[in-house]
C-alpha positions in Angstrom: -23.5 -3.9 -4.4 -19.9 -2.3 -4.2 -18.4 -3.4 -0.7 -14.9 -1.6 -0.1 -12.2 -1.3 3.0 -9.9 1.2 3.8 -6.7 0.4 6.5 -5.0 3.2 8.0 -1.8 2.6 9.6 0.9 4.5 11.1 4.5 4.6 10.9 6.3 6.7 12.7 9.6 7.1 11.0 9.9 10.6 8.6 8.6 10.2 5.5 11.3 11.3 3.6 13.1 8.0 5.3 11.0 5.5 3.6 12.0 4.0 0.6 9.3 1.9 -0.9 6.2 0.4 0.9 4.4 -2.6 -0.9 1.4 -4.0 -0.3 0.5 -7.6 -1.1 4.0 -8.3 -2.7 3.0 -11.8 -3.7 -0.2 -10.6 -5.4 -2.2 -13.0 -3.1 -4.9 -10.9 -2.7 -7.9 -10.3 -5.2 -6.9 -6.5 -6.4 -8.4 -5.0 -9.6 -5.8 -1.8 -9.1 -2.0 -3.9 -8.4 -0.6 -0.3 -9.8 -1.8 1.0 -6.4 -0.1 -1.3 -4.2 3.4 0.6 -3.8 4.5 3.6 -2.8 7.9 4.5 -3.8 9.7 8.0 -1.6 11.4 10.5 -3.1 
């Protein structure tokens, strides 16, 4: 059995803004995909 979450979240700045969002920067959580966990703007 596979058991999965999804968060949504909003920000409301413009994207173009943002920098870089990371997720679980202290690598606390169990995550088999880190590589996933940041998001860097353009």
């Amino acid at each position: 059995m596979h058991n999965s979450a999804t968060h949504d979240f909003t920000i409301i700045k413009a994207k173009s803004t943002i920098k870089k969002i990371t997720i679980d920067p202290s690598e606390f959580m169990a995550d088999v995909k880190a590589a996933n966990n940041t998001y860097e703007g353009k």
